[in-house]
N, C-alpha and C positions, 0 to 999 in steps of 0.2 A: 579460623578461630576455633577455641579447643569447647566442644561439648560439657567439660567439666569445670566448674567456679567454685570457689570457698565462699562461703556462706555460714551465718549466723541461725542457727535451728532451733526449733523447740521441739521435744518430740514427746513432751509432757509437760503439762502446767505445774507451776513452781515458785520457787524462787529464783534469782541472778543467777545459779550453778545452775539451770536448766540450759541457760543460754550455751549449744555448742558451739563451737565454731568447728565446719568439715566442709566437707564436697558433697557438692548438690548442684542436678544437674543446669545447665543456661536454660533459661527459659527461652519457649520459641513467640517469633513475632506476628501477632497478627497480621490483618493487612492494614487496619488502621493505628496501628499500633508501629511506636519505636522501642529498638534498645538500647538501653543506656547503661557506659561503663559508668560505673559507679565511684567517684572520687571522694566523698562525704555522704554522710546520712545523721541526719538530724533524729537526735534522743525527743519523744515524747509523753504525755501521760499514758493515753492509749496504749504505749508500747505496752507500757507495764502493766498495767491492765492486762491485756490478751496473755501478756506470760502467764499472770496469775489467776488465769480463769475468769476476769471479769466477777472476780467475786463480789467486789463490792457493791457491782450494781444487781436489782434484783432478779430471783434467778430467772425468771421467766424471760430475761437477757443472756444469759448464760451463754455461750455458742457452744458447739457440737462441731468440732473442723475437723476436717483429715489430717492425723500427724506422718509427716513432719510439715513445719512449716517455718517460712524466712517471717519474720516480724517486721515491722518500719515501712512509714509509708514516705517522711521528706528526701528528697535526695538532691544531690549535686553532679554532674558529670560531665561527659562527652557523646554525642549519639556514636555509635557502633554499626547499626544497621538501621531500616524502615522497612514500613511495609508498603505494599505496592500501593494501595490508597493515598501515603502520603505524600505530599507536595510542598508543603511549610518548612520541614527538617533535613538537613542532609548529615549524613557520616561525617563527624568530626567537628557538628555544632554543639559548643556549652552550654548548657538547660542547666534548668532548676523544676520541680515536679513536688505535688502532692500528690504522692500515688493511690489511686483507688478508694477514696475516702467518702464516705461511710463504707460503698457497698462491698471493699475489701478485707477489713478488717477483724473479721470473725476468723478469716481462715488468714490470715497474715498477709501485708502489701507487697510486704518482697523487697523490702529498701534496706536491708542487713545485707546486703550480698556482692560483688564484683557485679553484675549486672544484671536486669529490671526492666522488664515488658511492660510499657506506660502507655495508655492511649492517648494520643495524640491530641487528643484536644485538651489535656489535664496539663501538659507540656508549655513552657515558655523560656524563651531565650535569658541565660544567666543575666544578670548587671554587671557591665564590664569591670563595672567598680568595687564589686564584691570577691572575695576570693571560694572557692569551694566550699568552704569549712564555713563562711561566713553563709553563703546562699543556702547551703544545707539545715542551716538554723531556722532561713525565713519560712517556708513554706504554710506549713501548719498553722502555725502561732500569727502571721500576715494573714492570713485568709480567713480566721477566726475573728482580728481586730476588723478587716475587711469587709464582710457580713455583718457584723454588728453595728460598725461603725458610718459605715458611707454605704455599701449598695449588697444586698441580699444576694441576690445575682441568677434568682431560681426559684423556680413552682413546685420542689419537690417538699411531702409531707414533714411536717412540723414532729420529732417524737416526744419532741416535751410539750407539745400546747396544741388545742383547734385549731390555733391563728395562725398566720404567718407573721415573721417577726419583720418590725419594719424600724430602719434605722431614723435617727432624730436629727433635726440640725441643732448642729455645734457650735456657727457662727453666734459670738458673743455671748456663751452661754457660760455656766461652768459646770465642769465634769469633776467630778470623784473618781480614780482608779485605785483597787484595793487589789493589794498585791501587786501592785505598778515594777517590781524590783523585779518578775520573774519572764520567762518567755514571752506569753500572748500580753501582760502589764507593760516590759517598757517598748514595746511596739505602740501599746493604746494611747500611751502620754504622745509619742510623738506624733501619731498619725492627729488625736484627737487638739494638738498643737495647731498641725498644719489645717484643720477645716474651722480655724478661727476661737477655737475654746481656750478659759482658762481652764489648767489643772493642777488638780490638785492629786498629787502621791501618797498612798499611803505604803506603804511598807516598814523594816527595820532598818536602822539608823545605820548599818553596813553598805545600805544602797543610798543613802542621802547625796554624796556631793555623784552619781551617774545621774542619778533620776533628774536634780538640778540642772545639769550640763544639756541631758535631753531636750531638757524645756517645762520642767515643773515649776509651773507658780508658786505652791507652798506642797511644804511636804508633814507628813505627820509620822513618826516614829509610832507604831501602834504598838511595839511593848513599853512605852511611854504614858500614853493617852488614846483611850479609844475613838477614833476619829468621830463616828455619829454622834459622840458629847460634845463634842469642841465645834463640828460644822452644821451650818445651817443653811435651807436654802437654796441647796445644789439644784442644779436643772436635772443630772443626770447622772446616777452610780451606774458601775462597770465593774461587779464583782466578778474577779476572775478566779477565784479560792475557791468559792464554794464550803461547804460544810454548815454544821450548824449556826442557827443562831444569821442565817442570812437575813430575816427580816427585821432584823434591829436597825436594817440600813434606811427604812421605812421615813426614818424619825427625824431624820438628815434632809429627806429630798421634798422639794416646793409643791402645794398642790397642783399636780396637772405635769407633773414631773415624771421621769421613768426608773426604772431599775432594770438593768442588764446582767442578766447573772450565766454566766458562760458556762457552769457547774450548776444546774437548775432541784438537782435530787434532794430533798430533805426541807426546801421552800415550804414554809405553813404560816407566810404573812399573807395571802391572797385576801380576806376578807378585809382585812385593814388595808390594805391599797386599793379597794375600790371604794371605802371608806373617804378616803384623803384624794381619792381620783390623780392615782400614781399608776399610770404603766408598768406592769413586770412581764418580762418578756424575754427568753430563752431564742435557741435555734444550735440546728447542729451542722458543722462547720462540709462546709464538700468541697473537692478537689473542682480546680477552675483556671485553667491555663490561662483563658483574658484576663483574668481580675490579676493574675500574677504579672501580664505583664502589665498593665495597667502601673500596679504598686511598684515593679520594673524602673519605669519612669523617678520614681520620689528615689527610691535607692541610688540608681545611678548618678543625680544630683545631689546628693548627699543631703536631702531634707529628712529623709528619717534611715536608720542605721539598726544594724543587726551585733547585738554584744553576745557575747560567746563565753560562757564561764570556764567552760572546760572540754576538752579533746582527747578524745581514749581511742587507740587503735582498733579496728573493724576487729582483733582476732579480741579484743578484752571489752566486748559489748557488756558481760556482766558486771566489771567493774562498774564500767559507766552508770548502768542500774542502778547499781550501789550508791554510789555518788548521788543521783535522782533522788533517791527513797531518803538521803539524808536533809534533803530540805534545804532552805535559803539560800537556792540558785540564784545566780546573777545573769539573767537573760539564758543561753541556751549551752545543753552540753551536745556533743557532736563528734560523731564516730568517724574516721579518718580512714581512706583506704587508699593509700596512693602507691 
């Protein structure tokens, strides 16, 4: 195998035109570590982030990385190599990976590239049923619903809260998902399907007959009507937008009720939910090769599915960008490298 891979670079924070695509070298494999050709890699928020400095968050988050650096942490592949530790993987198994997540991400995961030193415990065997383009989507956005929704999976420090966050049962309850139309949303409808919830969708009326098909109970058009006017009563929001104006969702949910906000920065309803003794509750998503294959299981059987808005070639990563930054995705975009 050749020492040299094309890979997707930053060698400055930016905009989309930062995004190069060149040669940079394969990465080497640990011992507990595999590598993985790279067939797909799954478009993020994050990504964009890190391209642009993480400005949005405050600066005292800022990173400081050594340029250059690959970005992307989902990926889809075939193993290439192992390291001698490992025993689970062989050369020529299909995975799927959240690479390095949190503790990667400052300095880039390395999932833009023909292939990706993953440690082996963050690894799990693709779903037969899914194709690359389709697993490359799940990652991220499954392990997000994943932890918030059914099981945490980990003792590691909270950076949004003291607490640790702890998920709710859903049996016969009802859920709210806002933003239900985009990556981590129509994963939540249907996982939040299958642990017995009604839901409800909120997004634009362009995602109305998927979000249905999914399994939405009712759906609400929010450049229509703002959903916390019209709903009452919920056991449980699952804001996954974030921005302002989060704790208007306050108003909607039961007392003794939670709020899940996947996007926690700008939250200033805190006194009012212990007011109304509402749960608000954050957490930040980490790389977990069991919980994937765990959610493995529901994919393969086709209980819940991974939609794919759009596919841009590994060498036009910044198109893809592009396409990101313009908003009202439909489940996931996803870089192709075959």
């Amino acid at each position: 195998m050749t020492d040299v891979m094309k890979a997707v670079q930053l060698r400055a924070f930016g905009g989309p035109e930062n995004l190069l695509y060149e040669d940079a070298p394969v990465p080497a494999v640990g011992s507990d570590e595999v590598l993985v050709h790279v067939h797909a890699a799954g478009v993020n928020p994050p990504d964009l982030y890190l391209r642009d400095g993480y400005r949005a968050l405050p600066p005292e988050w800022w990173p400081k990385p050594t340029f250059p650096l690959i970005p992307g942490t989902d990926v889809s592949g075939v193993i290439a190599a192992v390291g001698e530790n490992v025993s689970a993987f062989s050369p020529g198994d299909e995975v799927y990976s959240m690479v390095r997540f949190p503790e990667g991400i400052m300095n880039g995961s390395g999932a833009y590239a023909d292939y990706v030193s993953i440690p082996a415990s963050q690894v799990a065997f693709k779903p037969h049923r899914l194709t690359h383009i389709q697993a490359a989507g799940a990652p991220m956005s499954l392990l997000t619903v994943w932890q918030f929704l059914v099981e945490l999976g980990h003792n590691a420090p909270n950076p949004f809260q003291p607490f640790q966050h702890t998920p709710v049962s859903l049996e016969g309850r009802t859920v709210l998902v806002n933003g239900a139309g985009g990556g981590v949303g129509h994963l939540a409808v249907q996982i939040a399907k299958w642990k017995g919830a009604r839901v409800i969708a909120v997004a634009s009326s362009r995602h109305e007959e998927l979000l249905r098909n999914l399994g939405a109970d009712e759906f609400i058009d929010y450049t229509q009507k703002a959903a916390e006017t019209v709903v009452k009563n919920v056991d449980l929001v699952l804001d996954t937008v974030g921005g302002p104006n989060m704790e208007r969702f306050l108003g909607c949910i039961k007392q003794g009720g939670a709020l899940f906000l996947v996007n926690p920065l700008g939250f200033s309803g805190q006194n009012e939910a212990v007011e109304k003794g509402i749960t608000v509750s954050s957490t930040q998503v980490r790389s977990d090769g069991a919980q994937l294959i765990e959610a493995s299981n529901l994919l393969d059987k086709g209980i819940i599915r991974v939609v794919v808005d759009s596919t841009y070639p590994l060498a036009r990563a910044s198109d893809a960008h592009k396409r990101a930054e313009l908003g009202s995705i439909q489940g996931k975009i996803v870089l192709t490298n075959f």
